[in-house]
C-alpha positions as a printed Julia matrix, in Angstrom:
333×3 Matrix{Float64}:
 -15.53   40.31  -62.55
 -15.35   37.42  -59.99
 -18.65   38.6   -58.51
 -22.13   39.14  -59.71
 -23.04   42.71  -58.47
 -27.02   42.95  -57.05
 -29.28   45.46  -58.39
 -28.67   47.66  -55.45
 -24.91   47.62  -55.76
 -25.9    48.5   -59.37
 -27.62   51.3   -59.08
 -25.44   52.84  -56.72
 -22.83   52.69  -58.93
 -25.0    54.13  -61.85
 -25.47   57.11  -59.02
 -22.05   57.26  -58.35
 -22.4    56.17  -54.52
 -20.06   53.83  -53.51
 -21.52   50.48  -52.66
 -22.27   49.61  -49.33
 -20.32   46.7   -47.98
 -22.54   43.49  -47.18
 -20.68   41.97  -44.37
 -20.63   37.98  -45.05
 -22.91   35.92  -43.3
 -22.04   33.67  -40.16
 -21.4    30.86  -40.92
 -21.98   28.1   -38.26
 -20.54   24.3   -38.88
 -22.92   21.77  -38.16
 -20.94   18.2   -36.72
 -23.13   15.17  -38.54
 -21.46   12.98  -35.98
 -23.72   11.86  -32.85
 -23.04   13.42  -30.24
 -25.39   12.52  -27.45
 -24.5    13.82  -24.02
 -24.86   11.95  -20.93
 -27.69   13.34  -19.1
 -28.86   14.59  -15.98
 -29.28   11.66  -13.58
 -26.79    9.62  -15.43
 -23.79   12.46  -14.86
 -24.86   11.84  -10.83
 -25.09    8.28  -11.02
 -21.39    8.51  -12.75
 -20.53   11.24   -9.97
 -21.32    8.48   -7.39
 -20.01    4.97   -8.69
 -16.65    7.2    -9.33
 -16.55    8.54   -6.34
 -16.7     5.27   -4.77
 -13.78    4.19   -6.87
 -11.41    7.44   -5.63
 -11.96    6.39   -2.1
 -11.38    2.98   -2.33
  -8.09    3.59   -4.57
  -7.56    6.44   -2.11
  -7.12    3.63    0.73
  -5.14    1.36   -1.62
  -2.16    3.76   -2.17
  -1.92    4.99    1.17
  -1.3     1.29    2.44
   0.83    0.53   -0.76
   2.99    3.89   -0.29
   3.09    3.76    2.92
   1.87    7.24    3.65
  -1.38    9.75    3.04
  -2.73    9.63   -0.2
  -5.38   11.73   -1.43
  -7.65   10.81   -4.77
 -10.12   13.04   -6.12
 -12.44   12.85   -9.34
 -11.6    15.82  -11.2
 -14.05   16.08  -14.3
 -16.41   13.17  -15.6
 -16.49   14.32  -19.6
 -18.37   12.49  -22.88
 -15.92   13.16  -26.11
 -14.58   11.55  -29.08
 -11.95    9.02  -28.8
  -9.7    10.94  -31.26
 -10.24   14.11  -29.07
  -9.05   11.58  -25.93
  -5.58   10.55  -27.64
  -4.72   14.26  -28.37
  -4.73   15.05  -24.75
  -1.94   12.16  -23.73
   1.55   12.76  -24.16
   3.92   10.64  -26.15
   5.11    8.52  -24.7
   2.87    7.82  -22.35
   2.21    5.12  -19.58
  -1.27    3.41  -20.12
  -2.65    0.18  -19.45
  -5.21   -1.48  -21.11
  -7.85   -4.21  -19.73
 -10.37   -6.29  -20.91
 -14.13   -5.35  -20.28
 -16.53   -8.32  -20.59
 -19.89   -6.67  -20.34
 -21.5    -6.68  -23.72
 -20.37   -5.85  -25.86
 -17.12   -6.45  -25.27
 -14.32   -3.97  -25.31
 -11.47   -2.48  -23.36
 -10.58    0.52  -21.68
  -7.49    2.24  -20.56
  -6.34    3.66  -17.22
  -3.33    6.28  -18.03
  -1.16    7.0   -15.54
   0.77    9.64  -16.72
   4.74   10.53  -16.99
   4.33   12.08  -13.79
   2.22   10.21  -11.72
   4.23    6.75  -12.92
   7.63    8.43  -12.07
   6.15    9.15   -8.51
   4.57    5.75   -7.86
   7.81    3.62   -9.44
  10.03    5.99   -7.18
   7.95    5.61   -3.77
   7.36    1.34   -4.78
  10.93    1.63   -4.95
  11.64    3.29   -1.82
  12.32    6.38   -2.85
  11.05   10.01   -1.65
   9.17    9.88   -4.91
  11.04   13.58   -5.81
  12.52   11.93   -8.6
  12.01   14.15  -12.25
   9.13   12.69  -14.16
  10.44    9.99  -17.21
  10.4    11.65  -20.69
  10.86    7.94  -22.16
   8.86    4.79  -22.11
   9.18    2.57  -18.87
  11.4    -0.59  -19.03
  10.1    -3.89  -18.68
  10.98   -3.73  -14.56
   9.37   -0.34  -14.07
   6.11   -1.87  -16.15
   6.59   -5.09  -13.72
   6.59   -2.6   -10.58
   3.19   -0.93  -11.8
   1.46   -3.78  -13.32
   0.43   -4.85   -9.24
  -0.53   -1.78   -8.11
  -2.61   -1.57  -11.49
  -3.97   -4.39  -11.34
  -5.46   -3.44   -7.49
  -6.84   -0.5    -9.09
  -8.75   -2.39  -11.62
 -10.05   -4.61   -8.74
 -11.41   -1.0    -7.24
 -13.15   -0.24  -10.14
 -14.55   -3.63  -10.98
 -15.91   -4.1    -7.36
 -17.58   -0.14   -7.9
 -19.78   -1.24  -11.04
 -20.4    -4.41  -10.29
 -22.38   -6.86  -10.84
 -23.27   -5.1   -13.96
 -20.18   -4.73  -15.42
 -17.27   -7.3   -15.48
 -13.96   -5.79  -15.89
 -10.79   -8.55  -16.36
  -7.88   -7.36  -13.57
  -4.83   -9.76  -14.59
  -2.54   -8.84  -16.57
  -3.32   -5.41  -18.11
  -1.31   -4.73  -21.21
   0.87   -1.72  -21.07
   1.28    0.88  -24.33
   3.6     4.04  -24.4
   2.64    4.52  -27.99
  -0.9     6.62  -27.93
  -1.24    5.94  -31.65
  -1.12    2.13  -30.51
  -4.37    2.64  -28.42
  -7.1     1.02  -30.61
 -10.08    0.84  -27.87
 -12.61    2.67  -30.21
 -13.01    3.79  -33.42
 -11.8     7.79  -33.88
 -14.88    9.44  -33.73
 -16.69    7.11  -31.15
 -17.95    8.35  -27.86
 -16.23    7.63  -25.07
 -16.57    8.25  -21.11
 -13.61   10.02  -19.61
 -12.84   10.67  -15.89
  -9.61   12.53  -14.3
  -8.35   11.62  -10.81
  -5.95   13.78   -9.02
  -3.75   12.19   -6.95
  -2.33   14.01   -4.18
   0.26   13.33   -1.27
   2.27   15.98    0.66
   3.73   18.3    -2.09
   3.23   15.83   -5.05
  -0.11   15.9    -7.27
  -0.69   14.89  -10.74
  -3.62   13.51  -12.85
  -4.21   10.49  -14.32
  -7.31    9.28  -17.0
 -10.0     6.78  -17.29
 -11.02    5.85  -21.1
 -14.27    4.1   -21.08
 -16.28    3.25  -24.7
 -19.68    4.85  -23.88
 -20.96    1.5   -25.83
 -19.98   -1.04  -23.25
 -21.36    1.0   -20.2
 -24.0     2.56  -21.86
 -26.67   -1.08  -20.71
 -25.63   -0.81  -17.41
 -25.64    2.84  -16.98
 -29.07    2.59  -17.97
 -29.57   -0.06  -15.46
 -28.86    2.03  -12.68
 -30.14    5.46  -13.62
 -33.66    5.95  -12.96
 -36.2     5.99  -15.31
 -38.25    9.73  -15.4
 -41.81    9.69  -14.37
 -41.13    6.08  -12.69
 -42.72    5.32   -9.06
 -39.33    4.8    -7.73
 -38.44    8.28   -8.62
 -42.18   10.04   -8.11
 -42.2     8.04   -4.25
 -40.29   10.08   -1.83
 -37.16    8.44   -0.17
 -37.66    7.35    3.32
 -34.88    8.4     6.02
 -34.39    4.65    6.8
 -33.68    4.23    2.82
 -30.92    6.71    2.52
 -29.72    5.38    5.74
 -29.66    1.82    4.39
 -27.87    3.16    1.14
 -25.18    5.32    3.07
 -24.3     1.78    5.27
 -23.82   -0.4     1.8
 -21.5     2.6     0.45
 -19.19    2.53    3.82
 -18.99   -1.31    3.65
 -17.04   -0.29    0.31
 -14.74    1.92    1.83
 -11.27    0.63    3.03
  -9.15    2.36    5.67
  -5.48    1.77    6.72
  -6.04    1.05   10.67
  -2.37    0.68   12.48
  -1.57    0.66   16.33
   1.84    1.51   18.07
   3.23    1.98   21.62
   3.13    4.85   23.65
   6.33    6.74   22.74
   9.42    6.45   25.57
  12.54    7.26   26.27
  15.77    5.41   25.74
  18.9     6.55   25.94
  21.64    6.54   23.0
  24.08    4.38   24.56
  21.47    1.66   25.39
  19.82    1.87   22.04
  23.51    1.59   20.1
  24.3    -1.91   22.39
  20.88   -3.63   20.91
  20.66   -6.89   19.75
  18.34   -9.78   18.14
  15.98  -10.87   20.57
  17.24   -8.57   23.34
  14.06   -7.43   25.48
  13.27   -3.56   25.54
  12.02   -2.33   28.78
  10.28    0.72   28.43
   9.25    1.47   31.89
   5.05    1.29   31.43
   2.41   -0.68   32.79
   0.22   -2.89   30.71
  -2.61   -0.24   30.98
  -1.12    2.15   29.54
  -3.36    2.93   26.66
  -1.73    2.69   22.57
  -2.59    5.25   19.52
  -4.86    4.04   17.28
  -4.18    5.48   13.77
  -6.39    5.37   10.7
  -4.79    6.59    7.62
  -2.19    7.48    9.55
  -3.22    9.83   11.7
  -4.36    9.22   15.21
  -8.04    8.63   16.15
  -8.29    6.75   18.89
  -6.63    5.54   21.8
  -7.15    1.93   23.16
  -5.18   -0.59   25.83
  -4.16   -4.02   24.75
  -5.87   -7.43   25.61
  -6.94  -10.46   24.49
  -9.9   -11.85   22.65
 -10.18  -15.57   21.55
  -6.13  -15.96   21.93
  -5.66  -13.19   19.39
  -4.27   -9.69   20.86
  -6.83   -7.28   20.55
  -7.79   -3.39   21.27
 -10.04   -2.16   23.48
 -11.35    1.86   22.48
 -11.27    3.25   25.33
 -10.76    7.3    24.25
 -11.36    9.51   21.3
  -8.36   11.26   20.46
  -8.96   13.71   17.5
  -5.82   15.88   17.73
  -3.63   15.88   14.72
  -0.07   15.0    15.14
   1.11   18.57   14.74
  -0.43   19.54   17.41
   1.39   17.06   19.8
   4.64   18.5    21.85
   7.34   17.22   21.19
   8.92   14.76   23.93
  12.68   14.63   22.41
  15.88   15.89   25.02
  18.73   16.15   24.67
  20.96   12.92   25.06
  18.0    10.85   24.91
  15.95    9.31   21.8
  12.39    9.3    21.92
């Protein structure tokens, strides 16, 4: 017999009982690999400096793409590196960049098939409905990207500084996720999704991070338990200070344009360089102000140190759709 039989199983069988089965016992496997967890106020100090980075890259590709662009941090996660590369597809469409902070190592910003078929279509300019690319990107697409990456990297440098220093120029590109060599397999490493969003497009792309070059300056700004920063109660005039240095960091897309007006087809087929429009309004009239493309603000034109300027001189919160429209027939507005 394979097994040795206990004494009860024996005497039941000497009774002529069958033997009770003894279901197996659970069996739990225990991973010898560290696998310490960011904590508490480190996952909100993460939440923050992140968050920071969506908005600014938020402002960069509306201005880049012409159009609104909405970025969002979708999940802030500590795993293994090997656990990281299973979740990319092959091929795939990441860059890689140099991080200086010791000790020094690189990270990788992965775009995604999807997301880098949108953003090459719309630099392009294209409606960005193009299919996503099931094959690596050719040397112009990479060329096309490496800018805009390269922005991005300047967005996440200027959120962590000064304690980290991230390198911005010339990221190098891998489709191959088997090429990635950032960590070791089983090494922790910080990842963070952003959803990127405009009209009817959204997709995700990833931030790799090794937890061992942002561990010292995560522990810089997280705040030590039981300290007298932490036990002293934060005056209004503190978080007020603090909410000021956060906006400095934020960039909008401000833009200005003349009161719409009519003109009729025939006139607007005869024009010509440097023929003068006349569209029938005073100099008062006041303009749109737009931020992100939508309209905020209206304002009339002047001058301030012989440099046009705007003058605010309404708040104008209505969204676009909810303006009537001015077109008639036979005339363009």
């Amino acid at each position: 017999m394979g097994e040795i039989l206990t004494q009860r199983e024996i005497d039941a069988l000497l009774k002529g009982a069958p033997a009770a089965l003894v279901p197996p016992p659970d069996v739990t496997p225990y991973a010898f690999l560290p696998q310490t967890r960011v904590s508490k106020d480190s996952r909100a100090v993460l939440e923050t400096l992140f968050g920071r980075f969506a908005t600014e890259l938020q402002s960069l590709l509306t201005m880049r793409l012409h159009g609104p662009t909405g970025v969002d941090v979708q999940g802030i996660e500590q795993i293994t590196f090997a656990e990281y590369l299973m979740t990319l597809s092959s091929p795939c469409a990441a860059f890689l960049f140099p991080i200086a902070s010791p000790p020094v190592a690189q990270g990788v910003l992965e775009l995604g098939n999807e997301l880098a078929s949108f953003l090459i279509d719309r630099l392009f300019g294209g409606t960005g409905e193009s299919e996503p690319l099931e094959r690596p990107l050719t040397p112009l697409e990479r060329g096309v990207l490496q800018g805009l990456v390269e922005r991005t990297l300047v967005c996440l440098r200027e959120a962590w500084q000064p304690e980290i220093a991230i390198n911005t120029s010339n990221p190098a590109f891998e489709s191959d996720p088997a090429m990635l060599q950032i960590a070791g397999r089983e090494d922790n490493v910080l990842v963070v999704l952003l959803e990127v969003r405009s009209l009817a497009f959204r997709a995700t792309a990833s931030l790799c991070l090794p937890m061992r070059a942002i561990t010292p300056a995560l522990q810089k700004k997280t705040p030590r338990a039981g300290s007298s920063a932490a036990a002293t109660p934060v005056s209004t005039g503190t978080i007020r200070e603090r909410l000021r240095s956060d906006l400095r960091h934020a960039r909008l897309a401000l833009s200005a344009r003349f009161p719409e007006f009519l003109l009729r087809t025939r006139d607007l087929s005869t024009l010509a360089v440097g023929q003068t429009i006349l569209t029938g309004q005073t100099v008062e009239t006041p303009m749109e102000v737009l931020v992100n493309g939508q309209r905020r603000y209206k304002a009339t034109l002047g001058q301030q140190r012989r440099r046009f300027a705007l003058r605010i001189v309404q708040f104008d919160l209505a969204p676009d759709a909810e303006r009537p429209d001015a077109v008639k027939e036979g005339r363009v507005s």
